[in-house]
N, C-alpha and C positions, 0 to 999 in steps of 0.2 A: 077421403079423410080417414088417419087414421083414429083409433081409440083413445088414444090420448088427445089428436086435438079435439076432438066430441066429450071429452072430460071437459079439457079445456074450455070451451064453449060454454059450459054450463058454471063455471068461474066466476059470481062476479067481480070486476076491477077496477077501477079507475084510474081515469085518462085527465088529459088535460083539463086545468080549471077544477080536479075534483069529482068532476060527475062520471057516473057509469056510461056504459054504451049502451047505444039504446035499444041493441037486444038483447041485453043484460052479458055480451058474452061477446069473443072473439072466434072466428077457426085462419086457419093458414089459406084457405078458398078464400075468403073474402080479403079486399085491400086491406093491410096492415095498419095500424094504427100508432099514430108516435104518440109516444109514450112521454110530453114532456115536462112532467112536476110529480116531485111523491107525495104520497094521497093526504100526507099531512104538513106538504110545503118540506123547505127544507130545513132540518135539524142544528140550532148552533153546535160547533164542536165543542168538545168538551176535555178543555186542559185545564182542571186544578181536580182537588181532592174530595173535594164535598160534592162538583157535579158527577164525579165517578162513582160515589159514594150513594146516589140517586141512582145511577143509570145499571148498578148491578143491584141492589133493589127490585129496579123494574122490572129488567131482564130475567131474576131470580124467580118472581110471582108470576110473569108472563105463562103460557101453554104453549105446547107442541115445538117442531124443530126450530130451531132457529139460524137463520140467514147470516155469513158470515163473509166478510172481503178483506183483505188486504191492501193497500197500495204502496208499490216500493219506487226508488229512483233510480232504476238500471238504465244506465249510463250515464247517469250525474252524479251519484255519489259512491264512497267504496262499499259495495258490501252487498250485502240484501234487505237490510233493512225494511222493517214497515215503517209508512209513514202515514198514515191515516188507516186505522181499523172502523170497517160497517159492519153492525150488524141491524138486523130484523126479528121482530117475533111478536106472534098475536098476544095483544096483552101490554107489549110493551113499545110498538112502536119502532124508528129507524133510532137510531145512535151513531154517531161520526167520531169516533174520540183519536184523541191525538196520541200516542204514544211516545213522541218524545218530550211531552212536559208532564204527560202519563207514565214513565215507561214499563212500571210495575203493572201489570192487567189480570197477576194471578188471581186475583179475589173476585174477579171475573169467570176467569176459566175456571175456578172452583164451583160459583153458581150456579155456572151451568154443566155441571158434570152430570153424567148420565144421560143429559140430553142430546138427542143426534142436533150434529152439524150441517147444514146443508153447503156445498162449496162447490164453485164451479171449478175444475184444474184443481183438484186441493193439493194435489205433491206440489203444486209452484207454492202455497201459501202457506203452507206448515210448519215450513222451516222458521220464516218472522214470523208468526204469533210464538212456537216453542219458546222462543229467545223474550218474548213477555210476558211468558207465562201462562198462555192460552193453548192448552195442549187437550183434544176433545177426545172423548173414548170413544161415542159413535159417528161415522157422517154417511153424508151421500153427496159423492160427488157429480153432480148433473153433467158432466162434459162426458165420464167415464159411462156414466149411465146412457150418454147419446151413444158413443161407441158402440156399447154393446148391445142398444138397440138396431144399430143399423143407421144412425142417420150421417147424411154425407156429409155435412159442416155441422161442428159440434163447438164454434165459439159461442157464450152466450148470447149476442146480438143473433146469430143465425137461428140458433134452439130458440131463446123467446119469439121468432117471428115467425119460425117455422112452426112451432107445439102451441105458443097463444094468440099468434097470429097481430103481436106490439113490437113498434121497433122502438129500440134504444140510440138514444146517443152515442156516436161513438169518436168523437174527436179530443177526446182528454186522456183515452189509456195510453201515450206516452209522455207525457208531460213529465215534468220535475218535480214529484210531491213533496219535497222536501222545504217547498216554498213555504214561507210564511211573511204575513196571513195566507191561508190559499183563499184563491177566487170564487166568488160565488158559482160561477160556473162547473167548475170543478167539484164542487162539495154536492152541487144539484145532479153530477153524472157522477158523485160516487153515492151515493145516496140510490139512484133509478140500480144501481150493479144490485141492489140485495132487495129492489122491490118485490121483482117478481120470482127470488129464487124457491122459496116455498111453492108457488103458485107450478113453479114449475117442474121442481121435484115431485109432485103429487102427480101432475100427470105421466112425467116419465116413468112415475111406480106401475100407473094401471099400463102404459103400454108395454112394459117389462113383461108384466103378470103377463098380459095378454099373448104376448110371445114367449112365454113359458121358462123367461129370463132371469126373472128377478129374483132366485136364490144364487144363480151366479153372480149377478150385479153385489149381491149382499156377501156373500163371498170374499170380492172384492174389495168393497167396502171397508171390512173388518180388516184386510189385510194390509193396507195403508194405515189405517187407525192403532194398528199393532206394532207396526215396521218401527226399527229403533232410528234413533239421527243418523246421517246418512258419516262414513267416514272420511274425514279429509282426503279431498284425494290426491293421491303421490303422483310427486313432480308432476304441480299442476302448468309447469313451464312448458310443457311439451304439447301443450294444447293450443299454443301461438300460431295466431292465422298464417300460412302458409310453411309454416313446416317443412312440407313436402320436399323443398326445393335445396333443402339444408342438409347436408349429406357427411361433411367432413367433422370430426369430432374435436376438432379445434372449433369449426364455426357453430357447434354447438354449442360448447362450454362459454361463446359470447351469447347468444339467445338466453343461458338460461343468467348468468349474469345482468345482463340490461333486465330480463323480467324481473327476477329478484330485486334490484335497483328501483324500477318504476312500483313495483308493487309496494316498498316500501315511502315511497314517496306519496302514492296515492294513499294509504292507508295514513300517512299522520296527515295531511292536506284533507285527507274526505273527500275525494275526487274519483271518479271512476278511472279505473288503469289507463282506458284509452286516450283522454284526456290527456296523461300527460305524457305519454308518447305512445304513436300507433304502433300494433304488430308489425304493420309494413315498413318502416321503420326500422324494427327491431330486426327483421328478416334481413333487410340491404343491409344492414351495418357488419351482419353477421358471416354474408355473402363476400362482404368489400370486405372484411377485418382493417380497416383505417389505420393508417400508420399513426396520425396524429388530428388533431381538432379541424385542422385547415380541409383533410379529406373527408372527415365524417360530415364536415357542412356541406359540402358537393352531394350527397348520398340522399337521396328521397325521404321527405322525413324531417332531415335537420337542417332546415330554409334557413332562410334570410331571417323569420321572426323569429326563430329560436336567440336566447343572450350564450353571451360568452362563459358564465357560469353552468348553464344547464349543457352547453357541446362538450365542456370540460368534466362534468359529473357523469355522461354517456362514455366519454373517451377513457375515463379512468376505469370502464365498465370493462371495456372492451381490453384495456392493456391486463387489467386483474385474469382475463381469461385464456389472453395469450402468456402468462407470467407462469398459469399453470401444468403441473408434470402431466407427464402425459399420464397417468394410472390416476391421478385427479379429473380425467374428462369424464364428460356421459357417453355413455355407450350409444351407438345407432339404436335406434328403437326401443321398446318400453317391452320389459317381461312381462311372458307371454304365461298367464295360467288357463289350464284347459287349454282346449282346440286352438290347433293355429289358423290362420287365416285361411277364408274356405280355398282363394282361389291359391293356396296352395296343395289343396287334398290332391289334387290328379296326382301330379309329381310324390308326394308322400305315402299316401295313401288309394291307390286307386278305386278299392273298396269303398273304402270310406265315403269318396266322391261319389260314386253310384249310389250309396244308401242316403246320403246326402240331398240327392239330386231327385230322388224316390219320396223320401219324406219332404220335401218342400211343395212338391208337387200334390202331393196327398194332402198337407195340411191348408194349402191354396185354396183347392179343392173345400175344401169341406167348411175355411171362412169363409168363400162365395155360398156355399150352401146356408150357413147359419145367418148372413149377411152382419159379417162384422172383420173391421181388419185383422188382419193376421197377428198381428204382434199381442190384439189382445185377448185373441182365442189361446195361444202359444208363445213366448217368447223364443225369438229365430236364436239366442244364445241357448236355450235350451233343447232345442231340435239340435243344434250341433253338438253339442256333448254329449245327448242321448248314440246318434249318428257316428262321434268319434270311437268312444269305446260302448256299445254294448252289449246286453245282458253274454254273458255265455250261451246260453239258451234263450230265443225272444221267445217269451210268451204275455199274455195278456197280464198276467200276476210281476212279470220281472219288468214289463216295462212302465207300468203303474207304480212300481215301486222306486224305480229311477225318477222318472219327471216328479214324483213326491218329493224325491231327494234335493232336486236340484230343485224346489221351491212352486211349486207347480199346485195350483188351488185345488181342491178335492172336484169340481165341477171341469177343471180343466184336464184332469187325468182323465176322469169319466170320457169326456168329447175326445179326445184323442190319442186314447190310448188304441182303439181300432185300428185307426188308419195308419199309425206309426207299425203295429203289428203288421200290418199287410205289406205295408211297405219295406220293411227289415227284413220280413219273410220272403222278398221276391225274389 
């Protein structure tokens, strides 16, 4: 057992019906315990102005961190939307609020300024609350926090069962939240999402501490909390599931036309892209360039239940692409900043491939040692740029000064600025 679940243990919580356990505490040795009602039943949501008006009140006089969720509708609606915001906090109890009869939550996130966040995956949830205004200066993200402790499954169901030894419900996180009314069901598994996040941040700090972690965790922390909105990203057309297979710059120029089309259809309808016509789809049509409606219907994708309106708004897609000059197509592939792809180094760079292939191996290395994955001891796009061009001279000062460059946490320079030296140096 480790320290954290032995914090854990000493937790009291409650389970089903309200009552404690009856050794006042949970560990990961013992049968898990389901976890199924929150300790004070579950909370009506709250869509109008005056229970919002209440509940950031509450939340505002409440103590210590507080528990925060999101729920959006990927793959039923366009976007990312939240659609049901939870939080938690001693003092104040669970909150369910609706944000789209809510949608303004600033006077929320103002409440609780200053106070950390606790968020399981917060890079997936930060985006919808930014967008209502719930934007936190501190958190701690428990998924990021298992990472860096070492644990092998770091979904919240796996961390609560593992560190307090409760399981959760888990058959509503892909639902449609955008239902209304939602189900009692639903509102009871989002309500259990921010029971135990506190309970479980706390232990994850002492097993942090305990492995000598937790100014990197914090580290961390801060640097999500800091990070600006993330930027659009260009031509996001070129991220259509099977790509691969698309080669001609004619059959391009129709993938990104049908995407453009569908995405504009799904954004006034409110419907997720795939919805109203799949990548694969959009791939065949691309592949086949369709002389007219009669062959896009043959094509995987545009059946028999497709109408004659929507073959003819695809077809017009596809004629608008072949209509185009050729210095109007997209180019093969997406520009390349920084390092080209590794497994081109042999052929370009043979050096660069051996330094490459030295520093992966080093960095492996030394996440097995600290037990935490690679990507979040180092990120692998920073190994390669370090790897493509460096320092003139490696020394421990020039290559601490590069992975600083390239974004690299003060804890993270520290841990592997050694082995990237050894390795550069071989």
């Amino acid at each position: 057992m480790t320290d954290a679940q032995e914090t854990a243990a000493d937790i009291s919580l409650r389970t089903t019906g309200g009552g404690p356990p009856d050794d006042g505490g949970s560990s990961a040795a013992e049968a898990p315990i389901p976890l199924l009602e929150p300790r004070e039943g579950i909370p009506p949501v709250i869509a109008d102005a005056d229970a919002l008006a209440e509940a950031v009140a509450a939340f505002a006089a409440g103590s210590g961190p507080v528990a925060v969720d999101a729920e959006r509708a990927s793959g039923y609606r366009y976007g990312q939307r939240a659609y049901l915001v939870q939080l938690r906090r001693a003092g104040a109890g669970t909150a369910l609020i609706d944000p789209v009869a809510c949608p303004d939550l600033s006077g929320l996130g103002e409440a609780l300024s200053g106070v950390e966040w606790v968020l399981h995956a917060a890079t997936q949830d930060l985006p919808c609350l930014r967008e209502i205004g719930m934007v936190p200066s501190r958190i701690f993200d428990t998924e990021l926090a298992g990472r860096i402790a070492g644990f092998p499954r770091v979904g919240l169901g796996a961390m609560v069962e593992g560190v307090l030894g409760f399981v959760l419900e888990k058959g509503h996180s892909a639902v449609d939240w955008s239902t209304r009314p939602l189900p009692e069901p639903w509102l009871r598994y989002a309500a259990l999402d921010v029971e135990l996040l506190v309970d479980l941040r706390d232990a994850l700090e002492k097993e942090l501490d305990r492995q000598g972690k937790l100014e990197w965790a914090l580290q961390e922390f801060a640097a999500i909390a800091a990070a600006p909105p993330a930027e659009p990203r260009k031509d996001p057309w070129r991220r259509t599931s099977g790509m691969h297979k698309v080669r001609r710059r004619r059959q391009l120029g129709v993938v990104r036309e049908l995407w453009e089309a569908r995405d504009r259809i799904a954004q006034r309808r409110d419907v997720s892209p795939g919805k109203v016509l799949s990548d694969t789809a959009i791939v065949e049509a691309a592949l086949a360039l369709p002389l007219n409606v009669h062959a896009l219907a043959a094509l995987n994708g545009f059946g028999h239940r497709m109408g004659r309106r929507q073959l003819d708004q695809w077809q017009a897609a596809v004629d608008r692409a072949k209509a185009l000059a050729e210095a109007q197509l997209p180019q093969p592939g997406q520009p390349v900043t920084g390092p080209p792809p590794p497994r081109a180094w042999a052929d370009k760079d043979p050096a660069a491939a051996a330094r490459l292939s030295a520093a992966r191996a080093a960095v492996s290395a030394l996440a097995e040692q600290l037990s935490m994955p690679q990507e979040n001891l180092i990120t692998p796009d920073t190994v390669r740029r370090v790897c493509w061009e460096p320092p003139t001279v490696v020394t421990a000062e020039s290559i601490s000064e590069a992975l600083a460059g390239f974004g690299a946490r003060a804890w993270q320079v520290e841990q592997v600025t050694p082995v990237l030296v050894a390795a550069l140096s071989a």
